[in-house]
C-alpha positions as CSV (number, residue, x, y, z in Angstrom):
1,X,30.1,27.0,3.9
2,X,26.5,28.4,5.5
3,X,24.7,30.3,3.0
4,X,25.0,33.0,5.0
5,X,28.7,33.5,5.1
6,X,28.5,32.5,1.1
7,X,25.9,35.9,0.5
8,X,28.4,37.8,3.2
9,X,31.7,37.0,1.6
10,X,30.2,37.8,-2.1
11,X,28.9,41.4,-0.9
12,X,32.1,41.9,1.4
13,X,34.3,40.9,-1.6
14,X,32.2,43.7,-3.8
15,X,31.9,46.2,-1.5
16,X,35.5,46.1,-0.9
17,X,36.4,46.3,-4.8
18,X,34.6,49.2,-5.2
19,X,35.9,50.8,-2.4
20,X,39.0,50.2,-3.4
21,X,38.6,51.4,-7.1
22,X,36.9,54.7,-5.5
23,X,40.0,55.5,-3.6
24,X,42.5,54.3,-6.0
25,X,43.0,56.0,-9.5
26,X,38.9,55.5,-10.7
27,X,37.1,58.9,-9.5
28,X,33.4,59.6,-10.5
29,X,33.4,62.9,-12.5
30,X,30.0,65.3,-12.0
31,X,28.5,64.8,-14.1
32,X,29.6,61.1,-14.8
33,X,31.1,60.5,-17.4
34,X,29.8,57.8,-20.1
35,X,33.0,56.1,-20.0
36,X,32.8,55.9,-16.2
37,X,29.1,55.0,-16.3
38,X,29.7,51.9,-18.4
39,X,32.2,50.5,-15.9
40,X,29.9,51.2,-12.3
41,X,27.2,49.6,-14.6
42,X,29.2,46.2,-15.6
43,X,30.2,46.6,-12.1
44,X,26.9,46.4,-10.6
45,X,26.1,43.8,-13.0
46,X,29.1,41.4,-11.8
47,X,27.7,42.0,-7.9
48,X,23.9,41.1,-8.9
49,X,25.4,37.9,-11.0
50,X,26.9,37.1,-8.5
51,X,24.4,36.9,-6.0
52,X,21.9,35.5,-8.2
53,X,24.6,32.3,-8.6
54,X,24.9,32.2,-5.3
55,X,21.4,32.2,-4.5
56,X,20.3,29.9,-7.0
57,X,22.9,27.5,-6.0
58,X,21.9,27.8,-2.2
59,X,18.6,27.5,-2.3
60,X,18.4,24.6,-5.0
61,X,18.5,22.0,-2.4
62,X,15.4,23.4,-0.3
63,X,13.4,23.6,-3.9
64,X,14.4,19.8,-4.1
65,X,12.9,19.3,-0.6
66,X,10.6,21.2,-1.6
67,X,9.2,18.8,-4.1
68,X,10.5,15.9,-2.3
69,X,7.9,17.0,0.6
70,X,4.6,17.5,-1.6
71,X,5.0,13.9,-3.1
72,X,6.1,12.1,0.0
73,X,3.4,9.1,0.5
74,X,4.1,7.2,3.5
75,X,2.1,4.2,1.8
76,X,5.1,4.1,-0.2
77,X,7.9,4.4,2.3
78,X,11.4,4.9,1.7
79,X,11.9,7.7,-0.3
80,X,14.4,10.3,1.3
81,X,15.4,14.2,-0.2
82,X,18.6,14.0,-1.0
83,X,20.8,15.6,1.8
84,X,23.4,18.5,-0.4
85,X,23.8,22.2,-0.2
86,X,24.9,24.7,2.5
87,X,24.9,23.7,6.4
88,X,21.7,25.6,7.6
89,X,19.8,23.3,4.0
90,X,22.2,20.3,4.8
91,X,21.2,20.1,8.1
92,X,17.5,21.0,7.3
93,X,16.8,18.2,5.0
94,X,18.7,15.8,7.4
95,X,16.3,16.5,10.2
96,X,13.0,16.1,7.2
97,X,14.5,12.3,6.9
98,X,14.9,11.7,10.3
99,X,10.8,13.1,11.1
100,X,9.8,10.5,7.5
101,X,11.8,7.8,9.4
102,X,10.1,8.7,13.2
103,X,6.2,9.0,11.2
104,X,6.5,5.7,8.8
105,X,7.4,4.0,12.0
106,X,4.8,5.6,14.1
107,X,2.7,4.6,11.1
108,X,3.4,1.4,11.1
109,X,2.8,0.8,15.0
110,X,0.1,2.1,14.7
111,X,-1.5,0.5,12.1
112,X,-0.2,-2.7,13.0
113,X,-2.7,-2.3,16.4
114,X,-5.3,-1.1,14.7
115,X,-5.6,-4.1,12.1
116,X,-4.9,-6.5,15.5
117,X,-8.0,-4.6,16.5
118,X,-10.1,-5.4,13.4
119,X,-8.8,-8.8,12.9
120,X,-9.9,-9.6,16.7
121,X,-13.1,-7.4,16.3
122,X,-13.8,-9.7,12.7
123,X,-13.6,-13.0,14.6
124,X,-16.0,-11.7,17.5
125,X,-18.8,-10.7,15.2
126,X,-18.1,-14.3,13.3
127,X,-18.3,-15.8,16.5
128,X,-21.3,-14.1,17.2
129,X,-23.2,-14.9,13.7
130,X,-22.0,-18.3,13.7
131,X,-22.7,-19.2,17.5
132,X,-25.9,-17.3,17.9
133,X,-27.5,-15.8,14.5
134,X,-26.7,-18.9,13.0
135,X,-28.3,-21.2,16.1
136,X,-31.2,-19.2,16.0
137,X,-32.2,-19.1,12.4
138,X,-31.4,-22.9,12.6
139,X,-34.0,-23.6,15.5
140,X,-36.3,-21.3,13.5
141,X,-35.7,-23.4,10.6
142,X,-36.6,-26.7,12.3
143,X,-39.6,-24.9,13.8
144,X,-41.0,-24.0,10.4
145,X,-40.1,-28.0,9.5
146,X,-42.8,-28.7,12.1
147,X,-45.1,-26.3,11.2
148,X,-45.1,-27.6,7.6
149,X,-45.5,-31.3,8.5
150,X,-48.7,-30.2,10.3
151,X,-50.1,-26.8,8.5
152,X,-52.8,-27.1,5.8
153,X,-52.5,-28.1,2.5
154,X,-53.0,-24.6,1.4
155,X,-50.4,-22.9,3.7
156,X,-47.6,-25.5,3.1
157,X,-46.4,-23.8,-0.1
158,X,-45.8,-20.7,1.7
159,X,-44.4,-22.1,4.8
160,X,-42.1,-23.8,2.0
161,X,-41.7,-20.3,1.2
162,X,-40.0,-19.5,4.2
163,X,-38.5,-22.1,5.1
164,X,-36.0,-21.4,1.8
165,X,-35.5,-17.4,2.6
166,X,-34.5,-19.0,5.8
167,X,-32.1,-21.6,4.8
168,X,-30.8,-19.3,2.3
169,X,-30.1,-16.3,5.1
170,X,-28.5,-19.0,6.8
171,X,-26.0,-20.3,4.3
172,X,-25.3,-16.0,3.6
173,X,-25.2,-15.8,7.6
174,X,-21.9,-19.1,7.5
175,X,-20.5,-17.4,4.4
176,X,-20.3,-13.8,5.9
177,X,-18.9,-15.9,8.5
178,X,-15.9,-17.4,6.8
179,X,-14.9,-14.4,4.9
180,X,-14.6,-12.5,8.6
181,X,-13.0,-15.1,10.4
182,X,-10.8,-17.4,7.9
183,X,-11.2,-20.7,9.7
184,X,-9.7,-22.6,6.8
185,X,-6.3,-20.4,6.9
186,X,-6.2,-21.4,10.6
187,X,-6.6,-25.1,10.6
188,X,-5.3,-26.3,6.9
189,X,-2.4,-23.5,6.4
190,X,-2.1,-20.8,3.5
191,X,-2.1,-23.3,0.6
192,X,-5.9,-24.8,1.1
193,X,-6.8,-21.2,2.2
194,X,-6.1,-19.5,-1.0
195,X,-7.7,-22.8,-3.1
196,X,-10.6,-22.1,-1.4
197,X,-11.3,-18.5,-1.3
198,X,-10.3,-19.1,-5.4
199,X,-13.4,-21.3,-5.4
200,X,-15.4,-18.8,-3.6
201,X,-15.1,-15.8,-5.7
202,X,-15.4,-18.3,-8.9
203,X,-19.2,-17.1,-9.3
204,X,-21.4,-15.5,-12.1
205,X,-19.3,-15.8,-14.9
206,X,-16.1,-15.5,-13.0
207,X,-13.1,-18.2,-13.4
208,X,-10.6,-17.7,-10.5
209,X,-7.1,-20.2,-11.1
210,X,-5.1,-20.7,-8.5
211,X,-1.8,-22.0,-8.6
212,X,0.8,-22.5,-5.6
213,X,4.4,-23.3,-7.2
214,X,7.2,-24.8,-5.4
215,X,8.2,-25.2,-2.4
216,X,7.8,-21.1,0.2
217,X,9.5,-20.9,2.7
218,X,8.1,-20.8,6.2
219,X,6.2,-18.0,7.2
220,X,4.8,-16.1,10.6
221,X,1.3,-16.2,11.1
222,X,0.8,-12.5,10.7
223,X,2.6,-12.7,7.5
224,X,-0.5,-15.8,6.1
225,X,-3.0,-13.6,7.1
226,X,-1.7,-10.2,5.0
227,X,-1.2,-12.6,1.9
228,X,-5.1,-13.5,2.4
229,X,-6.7,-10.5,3.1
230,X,-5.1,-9.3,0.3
231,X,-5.2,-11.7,-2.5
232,X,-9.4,-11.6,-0.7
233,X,-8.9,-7.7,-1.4
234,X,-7.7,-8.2,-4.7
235,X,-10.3,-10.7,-5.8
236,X,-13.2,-8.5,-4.1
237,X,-12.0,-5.6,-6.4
238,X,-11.9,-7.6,-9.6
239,X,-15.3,-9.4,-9.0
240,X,-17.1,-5.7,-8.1
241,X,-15.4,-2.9,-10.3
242,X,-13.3,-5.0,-13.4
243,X,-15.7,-6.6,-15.4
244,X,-13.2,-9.6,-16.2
245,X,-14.5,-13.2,-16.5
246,X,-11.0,-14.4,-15.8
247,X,-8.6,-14.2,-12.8
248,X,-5.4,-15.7,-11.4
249,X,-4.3,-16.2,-8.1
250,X,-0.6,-17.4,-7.8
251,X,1.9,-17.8,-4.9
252,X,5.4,-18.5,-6.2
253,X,9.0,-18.6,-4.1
254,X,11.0,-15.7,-6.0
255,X,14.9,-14.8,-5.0
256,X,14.8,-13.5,-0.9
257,X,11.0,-14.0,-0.6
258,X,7.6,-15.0,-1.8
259,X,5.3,-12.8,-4.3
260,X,1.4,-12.6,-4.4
261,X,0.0,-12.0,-7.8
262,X,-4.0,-10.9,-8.5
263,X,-4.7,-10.8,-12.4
264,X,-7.5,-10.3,-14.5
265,X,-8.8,-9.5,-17.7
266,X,-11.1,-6.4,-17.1
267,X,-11.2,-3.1,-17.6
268,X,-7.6,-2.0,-16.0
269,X,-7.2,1.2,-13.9
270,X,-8.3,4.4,-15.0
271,X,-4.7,6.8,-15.3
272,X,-6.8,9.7,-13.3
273,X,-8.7,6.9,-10.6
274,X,-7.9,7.7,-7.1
275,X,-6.9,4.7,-4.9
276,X,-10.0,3.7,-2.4
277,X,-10.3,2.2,1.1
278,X,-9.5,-1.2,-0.7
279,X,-6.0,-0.6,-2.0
280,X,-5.5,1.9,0.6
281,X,-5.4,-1.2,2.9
282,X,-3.6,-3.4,1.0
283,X,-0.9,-0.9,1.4
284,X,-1.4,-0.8,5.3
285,X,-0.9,-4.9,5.5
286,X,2.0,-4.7,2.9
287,X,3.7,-2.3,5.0
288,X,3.2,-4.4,8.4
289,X,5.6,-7.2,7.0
290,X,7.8,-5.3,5.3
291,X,6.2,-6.1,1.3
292,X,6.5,-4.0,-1.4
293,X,3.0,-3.3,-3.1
294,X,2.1,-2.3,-6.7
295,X,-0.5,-2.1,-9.1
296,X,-0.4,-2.1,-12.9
297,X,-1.3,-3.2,-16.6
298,X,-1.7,-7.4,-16.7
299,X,-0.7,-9.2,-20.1
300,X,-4.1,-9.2,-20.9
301,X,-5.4,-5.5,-20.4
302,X,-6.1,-6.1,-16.5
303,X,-5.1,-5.2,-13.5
304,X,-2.1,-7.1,-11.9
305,X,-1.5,-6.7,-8.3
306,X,1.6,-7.7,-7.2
307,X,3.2,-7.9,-3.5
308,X,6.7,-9.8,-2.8
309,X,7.4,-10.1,0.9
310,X,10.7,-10.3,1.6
311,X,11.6,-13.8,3.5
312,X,15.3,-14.7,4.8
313,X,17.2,-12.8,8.0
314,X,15.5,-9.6,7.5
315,X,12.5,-10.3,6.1
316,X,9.2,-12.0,8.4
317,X,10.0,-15.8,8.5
318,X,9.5,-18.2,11.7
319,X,11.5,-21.1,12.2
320,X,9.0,-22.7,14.0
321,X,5.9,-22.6,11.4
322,X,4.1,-25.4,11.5
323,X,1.1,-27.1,9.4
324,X,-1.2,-24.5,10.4
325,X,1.3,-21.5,9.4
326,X,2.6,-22.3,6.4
327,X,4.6,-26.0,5.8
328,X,7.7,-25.7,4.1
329,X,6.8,-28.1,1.6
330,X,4.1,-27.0,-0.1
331,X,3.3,-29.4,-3.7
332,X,3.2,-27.7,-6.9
333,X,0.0,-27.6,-8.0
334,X,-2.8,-26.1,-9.8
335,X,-6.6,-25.8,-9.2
336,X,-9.3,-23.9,-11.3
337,X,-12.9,-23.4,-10.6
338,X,-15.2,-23.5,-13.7
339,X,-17.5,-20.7,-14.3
């Protein structure tokens, strides 16, 4: 029943009592009576219980939507008011879910193109530095090679000089480089790629282990990429803002899927922290493949991040992955950087 016609019928159904009380054997005396006050008053107060059940019980479900509306995240996607109560609410909250389901797949379009975007933008301006920077700090480093062999004794230390700042812009120009464009990921497949971005981050006083177990299953190459950039993510975040000297990067096969898990040792998350741009996109790529993200307390008073991607007839698999994208038959192994 519409709430309306739940509020009607309660006030027809009162109205019609007293009206039938008024010209049946009850009469109102003048003045009234105490006897006859006491039973318009318990009257009147049957009516306004009434409607206050009746309200309450109508309008409970749009309080739950309510609620359900100032928490909705579509980050988190999934989570749907619960569809109960009269038509007009029933009907109400049906069309909320269907406008969640229509926005987290606009969402997800969207974002899926725009990350396309940045991962096609990333490997221009690697291109660029690698093909062009890089050439030209390389000729100027040969150049300054020549100078030295010729300069003064007195100026050769400082032609030395450069030619280090030079060399060393170069080497930060190729390693800019690789972290846009993950060559590696490309031409020796997700296992190799994560050993060696382990390696990379294992720097000043950091120890990064990274372990691949078992055999995963094969994976698209959109899929590879999200597990990097955000195991890179993850790592990024603990080398900047956790303060841990110890971190694990591990791959495993789990039940209908594979999960990605980031620990460390630091600091942890704050309960009132905000998430930033960095998690913030982690959740964009999880939600490109289908993966469920979260992010909580390690064993060790870190931070784990943890993201399973589902794998099997629903979930984004390729039959047709090859070395480059992900080989079935991955060894077990384990690989850890010293400090």
């Amino acid at each position: 029943m519409s709430l309306f016609w739940r509020i009607f019928s309660l006030n027809s159904v009162g109205l019609v009592v007293a009206t039938a009380l008024l010209l049946g054997p009850v009469t109102v005396s003048t003045p009234v009576l105490p006897g006859e006050a006491l039973v318009l008053l318990a009257g009147l107060a049957v009516l306004l219980a009434g409607n206050a059940m009746v309200l309450r019980i109508g309008l409970a479900p749009l309080q739950r939507l309510g609620r359900a509306m100032a928490a909705v995240d579509l980050l988190r996607p999934g989570t749907r008011a619960v569809v109960a109560g009269p038509t007009e609410t029933a009907e109400l909250i049906t069309t909320y879910n269907t406008m969640l389901d229509r926005l987290e797949t606009e969402r997800a379009t969207s974002a899926a193109r725009a990350l396309s975007a940045q991962e096609r933008e990333r490997h221009r301006v690697a291109r660029e530095l690698h093909d062009e920077v890089g050439q030209t700090l390389t000729a100027v480093l040969l150049q300054l090679k020549r100078v030295a062999d010729r300069a003064p004794e007195e100026l050769r230390e400082e032609v030395g000089h450069a030619q280090e700042a030079t060399r060393a812009g170069l080497d930060e120009i190729r390693r800019i480089a690789r972290r846009l464009r993950p060559g590696v990921l490309e031409e020796l497949g997700l296992a190799s790629a994560l050993r060696s971005l382990a390696g990379e981050f294992t720097a000043h006083g950091l120890t990064v282990r990274h372990e691949v177990r078992g055999e995963l299953p094969p994976l698209t190459e959109e899929t590879e990429l999200v597990i990097y950039r955000v195991a890179q993510e993850g790592l990024t975040n603990t080398a900047r803002h956790s303060g841990a000297d110890r971190a694990e990067l591990r791959l495993t096969p789990v039940p209908g899927g594979v999960e990605l898990l980031v620990r460390d040792n630091g600091r942890g998350l704050a309960e009132t922290a905000t998430e930033g741009a960095g998690i913030g996109g982690m959740r964009e790529r999880a939600l490109l493949i289908g993966a469920e993200l979260s992010l909580g307390p390690g064993s060790e008073h870190g931070t784990d991040v943890r993201m399973r991607i589902p794998c099997g007839p629903d979930g984004p698999t390729s039959a047709e992955a090859g070395a480059g994208a992900g080989p079935t038959g991955v060894p077990t192994f384990v690989a850890e950087a010293g400090r």
